[in-house]
Every structure is written in C-alpha cells, then in structure tokens.
N, C-alpha and C positions, 0 to 999 in steps of 0.2 A: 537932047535930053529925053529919056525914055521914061515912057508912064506904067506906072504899075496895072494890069490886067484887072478888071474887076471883081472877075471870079476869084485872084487872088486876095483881094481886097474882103474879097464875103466869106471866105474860108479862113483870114487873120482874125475877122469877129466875131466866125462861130467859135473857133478855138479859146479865141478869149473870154467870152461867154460862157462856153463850158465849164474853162479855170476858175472864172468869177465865180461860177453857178458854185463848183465844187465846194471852192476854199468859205462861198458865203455859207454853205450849206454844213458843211465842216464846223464852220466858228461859231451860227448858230447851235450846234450838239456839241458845242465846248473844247474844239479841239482847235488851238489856234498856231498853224504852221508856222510861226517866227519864236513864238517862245521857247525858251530853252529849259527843258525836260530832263528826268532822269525817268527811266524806266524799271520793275519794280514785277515779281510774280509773286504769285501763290497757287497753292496747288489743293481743291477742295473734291469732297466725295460728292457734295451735293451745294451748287450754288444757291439753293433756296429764291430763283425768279431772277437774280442777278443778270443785268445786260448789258451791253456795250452803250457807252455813255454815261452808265450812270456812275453819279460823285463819290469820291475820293474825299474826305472828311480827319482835320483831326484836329482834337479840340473843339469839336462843331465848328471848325471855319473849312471849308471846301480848297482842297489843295491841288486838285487834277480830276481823272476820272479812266474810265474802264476802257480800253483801247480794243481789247481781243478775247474773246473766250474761246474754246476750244479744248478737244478729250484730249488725252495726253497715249503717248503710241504706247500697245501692249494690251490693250482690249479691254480693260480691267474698269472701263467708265469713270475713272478720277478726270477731272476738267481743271485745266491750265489758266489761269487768270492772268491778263497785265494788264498791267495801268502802270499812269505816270503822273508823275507827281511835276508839277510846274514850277517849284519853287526850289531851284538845287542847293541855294544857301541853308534851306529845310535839313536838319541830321536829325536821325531819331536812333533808337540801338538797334542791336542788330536779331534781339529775341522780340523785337516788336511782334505782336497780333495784327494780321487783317481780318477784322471780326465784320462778317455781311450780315446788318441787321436793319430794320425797316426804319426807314427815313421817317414817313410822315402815315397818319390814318389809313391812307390807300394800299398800304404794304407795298413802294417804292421800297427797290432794295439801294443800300451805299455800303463801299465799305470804310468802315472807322478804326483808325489805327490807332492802337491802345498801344502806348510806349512799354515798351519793359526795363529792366536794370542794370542790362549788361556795358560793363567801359566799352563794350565794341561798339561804332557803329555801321549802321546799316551802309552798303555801295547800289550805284546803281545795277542793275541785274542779277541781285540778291533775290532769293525767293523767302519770302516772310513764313513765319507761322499763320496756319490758319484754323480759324472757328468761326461756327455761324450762331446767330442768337435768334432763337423764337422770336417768330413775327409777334404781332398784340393781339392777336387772334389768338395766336400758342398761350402767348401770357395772359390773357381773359380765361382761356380755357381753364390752363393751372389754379388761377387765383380762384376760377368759380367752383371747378371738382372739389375742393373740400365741405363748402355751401352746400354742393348737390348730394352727394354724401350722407352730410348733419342731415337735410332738409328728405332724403329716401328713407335713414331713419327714424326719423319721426315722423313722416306717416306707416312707416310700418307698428309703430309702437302705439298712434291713435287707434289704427284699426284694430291694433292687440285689444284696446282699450274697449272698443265700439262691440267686438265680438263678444268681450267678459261682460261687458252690461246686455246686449242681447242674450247670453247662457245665463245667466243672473235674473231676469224678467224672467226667462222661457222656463226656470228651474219651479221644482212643486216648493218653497218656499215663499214665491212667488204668489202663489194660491193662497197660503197662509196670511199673506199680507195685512191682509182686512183684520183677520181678528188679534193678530199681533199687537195692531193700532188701539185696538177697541181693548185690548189687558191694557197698553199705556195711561187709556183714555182714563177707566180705572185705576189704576194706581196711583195715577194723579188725585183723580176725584177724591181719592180715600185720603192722599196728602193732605190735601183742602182740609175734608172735614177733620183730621187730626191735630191743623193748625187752628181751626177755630178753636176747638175743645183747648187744646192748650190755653188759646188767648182766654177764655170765659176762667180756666182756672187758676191764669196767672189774676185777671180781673177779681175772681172771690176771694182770693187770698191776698190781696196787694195790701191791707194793712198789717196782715199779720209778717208779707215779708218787709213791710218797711218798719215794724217793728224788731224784727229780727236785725234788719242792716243797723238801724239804732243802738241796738245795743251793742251788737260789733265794735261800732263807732266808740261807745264806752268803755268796752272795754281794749282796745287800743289804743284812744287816751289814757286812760289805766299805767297800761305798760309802760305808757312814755315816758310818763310821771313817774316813776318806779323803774325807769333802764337803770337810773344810776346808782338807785341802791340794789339790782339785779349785778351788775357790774362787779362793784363791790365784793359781794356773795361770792360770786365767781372767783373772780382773783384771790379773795380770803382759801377759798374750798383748794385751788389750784396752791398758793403759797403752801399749805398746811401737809395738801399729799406731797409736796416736793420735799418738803422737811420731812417726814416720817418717811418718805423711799429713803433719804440720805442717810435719816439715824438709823435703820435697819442695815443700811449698804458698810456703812461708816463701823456698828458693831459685828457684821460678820466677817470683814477684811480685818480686824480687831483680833477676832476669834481664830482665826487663820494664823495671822501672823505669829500669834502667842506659839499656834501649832507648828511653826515652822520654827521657831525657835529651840521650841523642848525637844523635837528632835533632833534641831545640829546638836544643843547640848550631846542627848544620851549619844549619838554617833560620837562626838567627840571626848565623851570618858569612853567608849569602849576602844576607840582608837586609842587612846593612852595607856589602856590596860586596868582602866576602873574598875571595882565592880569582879563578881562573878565571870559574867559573859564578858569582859573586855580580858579577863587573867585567858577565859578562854580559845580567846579569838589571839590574845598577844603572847601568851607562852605555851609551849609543848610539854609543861611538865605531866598535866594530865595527860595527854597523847603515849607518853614514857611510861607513868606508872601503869595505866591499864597494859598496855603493851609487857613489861613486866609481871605483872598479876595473871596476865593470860600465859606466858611461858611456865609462871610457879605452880599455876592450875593444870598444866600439860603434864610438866614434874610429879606434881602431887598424884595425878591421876594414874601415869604411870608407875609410879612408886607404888601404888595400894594393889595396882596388877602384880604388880613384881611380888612382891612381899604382904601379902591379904595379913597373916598370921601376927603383922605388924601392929593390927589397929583391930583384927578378932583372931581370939585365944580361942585355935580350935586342936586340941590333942589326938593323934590315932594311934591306937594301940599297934605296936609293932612296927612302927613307919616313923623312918627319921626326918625330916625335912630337910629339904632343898634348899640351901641359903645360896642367894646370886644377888649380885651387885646392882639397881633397878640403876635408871637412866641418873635420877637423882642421886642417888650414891655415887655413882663417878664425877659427876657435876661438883660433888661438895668434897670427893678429895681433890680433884683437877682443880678448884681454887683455893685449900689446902695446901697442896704441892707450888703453887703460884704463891702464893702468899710467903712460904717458905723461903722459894730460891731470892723471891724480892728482897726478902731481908739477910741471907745470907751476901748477894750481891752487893748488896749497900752494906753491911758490915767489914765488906775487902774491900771494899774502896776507901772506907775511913782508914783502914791500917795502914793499907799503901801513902 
C-alpha cells in the first residue's frame, strides 16, 4: 500500500485553504456560490459611488447585490452594471427602474427596484431602466436652497432698512429734530391749557346747561303726550289732500270726457251730412254749382268782350257795327238746337 507524499498532502491544504479562504471571503461580501441566481444589467451615465457588493433592494428587503461594474466599449463613459438577484421565484416587469440611491446616512449607495406596469416581465439578462436619486446631501441641499434664498433676501432688505435709517439720521431734517419736538411739546401744552378752559366753562355754566337739558326733558315729554293727537293731525291733513287731489282729478277726467264726447258727436253729424259743414263734406252740389257759376262768369265775360255795345249804347257817326256771335251765343243756340232735336226725336218715336 502506498502512502501519500507529504508535500502532496501540504499542497491539498493549501489549495483547500485558499477555496475556503475564497468562498469564506465571497459569502462574507454576500455572494453565496450555491444559490441559485438570475443575473440582471443596467446601463448608467454616472453610478453616483456605486460598488461591487453593494445591495440589491426591493421593497426594502435586500434581494442580491452588485456583481460587476465596468465602462461599456465605444469610449463614450456610460458604465455597465450587473447584479443578481437570488431569489429566481422573484418576477417583477420588465419596464422596472434600477434606481441607485443612498442606503443609509453615510451615502452607501444600493440599487432599489421600483416595479413598473408592464404585463411583461422581466428575464434573467434583461437590462433594466436606469436612474439615479440624489444622495441626502443633494436632498438637504435642495430642501435648504429655498431657506437660503428667503434668508439672502432679507438680509438684503434689513440692510435696505439700516441704510434708509442711517440717510434719515445723516439728512438736515435730522438737525431740525429738536425743534420739531419742542412745536409738539407746544401744541400739546396749548391743548392742556384749552382743555382746562373748556372744563372751568363747562363748570360755570353747568346749571344753566342742566337747566337747558331740563327742559328738553319737558318738552319731550310734551311730545309724547301729544304724539297721538300729532298722529291724528297727520292722518286728518293726509286724508283731506288725498280727497281733494281725487275731487280735482275725478272733475277734470269729467271735463275731458264730456270733451270727447261733443266731438264724436259733431264728427258724427258731419259724417252723416248734418249741418252746413257735414252737406259740405257729404255732397258735391256746392263743388257743381261754383263750378258752373265760374263757366257762366267766363261766358258772361266773354260775351261783354264780344259784344261791349250789348250792355253800353255807344253810337258813331258813320260806322255800322260789327255784330258776331260771342262764345255765349253759340253756347245758347248749341242747347237750343239740342233741345230741339230731343224733342223732335221723342216725338218719332211716339209715332212709330
């Protein structure tokens, strides 16, 4: 039976020592080589302090952690993240965030996976979305820049303040001060003595005014006693104009009316032909006879042109007159001659 070499014997325990060393070294930094892992990237411009090792979070319960970092090829300084997640029954979707933000006070970075809402989910060697979240130093800073801000302008606005009361002292109003105080100081004093004077002549006079309020008094009881035959008065004065507006109103819609009457009347005999003015609004006869009177006047006038010697007897020696037929003279045998044939007319027709 053959024995194993020493040296080989001391070289099987450094070996296994080192594995030990490793794997113990490994499991303490969380990386525990029998469990069963999914593996998981993301791809960041700036890991904000991010390291290998550090936790893998979701929900706040630590699910893996940070395997590898490294730039990603093409120059361009974007850095490659994996981790792995230890829990492979773990699904989450597949627009998840790997958001790198500080763990604890120290600014330990982790990243926390903030689920998203896609039906898909995530496989292992998916590359996630990624963003980083200000450490609490970033977020102190933001919460206190507004504080700093408010608290710059107002002290800018005290010293506004400090400067206007220093130009305000340093002005020549300034100098005036004292006697400014010293008009107050009089005007006051002069107050004083105006209030005493008042008081000494409310004092001399205080029986003649609490005789005056006295009789106020009296005659206010007076009134009081007397509201209700004032009342009265009143109402009586008020009744009385109301009657006499109505009898004045009452006789001139009276006097109206009568007037609207007497005229439908006269309109209504002239419309019937009443009356002078109604014969002449409703018949034409006068319309005809002027009409007629103005033709006999044209007649007559012509006729006295025609025939002057008719109406004056003037004789001239040696000279016969002119006799000619005026307008009027054919006028009166032309209804002559009509008159005539009328009656000859109707005389042949009775014969017939």
């Amino acid at each position: 039976m053959s024995t194993l070499r020493p040296e080989f014997k001391v070289g099987v325990l450094v070996v296994a020592g080192i594995v030990l060393l490793v794997l113990g070294v490994n499991y303490l930094k969380g990386f525990n080589p029998f469990a069963k892992t999914s593996t998981y990237y993301a791809v960041y411009e700036n890991v904000a302090g991010l390291a290998v090792s550090n936790p893998v979070l979701i929900n706040g319960y630590q699910i893996g952690q940070v395997r590898r970092i490294e730039f990603l090829e093409g120059g361009d300084g974007e850095l490659l993240v994996e981790f792995v997640v230890e829990h492979p029954e773990l699904y989450f979707p597949s627009n998840s965030v790997a958001m790198i933000h500080s763990s604890d006070l120290f600014g330990t970075k982790a990243i926390r996976i903030e689920q998203g809402d896609s039906p898909i989910l995530a496989m292992a060697g998916d590359t996630l979305l990624d963003n980083v979240e200000d450490d609490i130093a970033a977020q102190v800073a933001k919460q206190i820049e507004p504080l700093q801000r408010k608290t710059t302008d107002l002290i800018k606005s005290v010293e506004e303040v400090i400067q206007q009361i220093e130009a305000a002292f340093n002005s020549e109003a300034t100098s005036r001060l004292p006697e400014a105080l010293e008009s107050v100081q009089r005007t006051v004093q002069s107050l004083e003595n105006t209030a005493a004077n008042l008081d000494s002549t409310v004092a001399d006079n205080r029986y003649n005014f609490t005789k005056v309020m006295s009789n106020v008094r009296s005659l206010t009881s007076t009134l009081n006693a007397s509201s209700g035959d004032l009342t009265n008065a009143i109402e009586n004065f008020s009744t009385l104009s109301d009657t006499l507006s109505r009898i004045e109103f009452a006789a001139m819609m009276a006097k109206a009316n009568q007037a609207l009457e007497d005229v439908t009347q006269i309109t209504g005999k002239i419309s019937a032909g009443e009356g002078s003015l109604g014969k002449l609004v409703v018949s034409d006869s006068l319309h005809n006879g002027l009409v007629a009177t103005n033709l006999e006047l044209q007649l007559l006038l012509d006729d006295l042109q025609m025939h002057p010697w008719k109406y004056v007897q003037v004789n001239l020696i040696g000279r016969k007159q002119k006799s000619e037929f005026s307008k009027k003279d054919l006028q009166r045998l032309r209804k002559i001659i009509d008159e005539e044939l009328e009656a000859q007319g109707g005389g042949s027709s009775d014969n017939d």
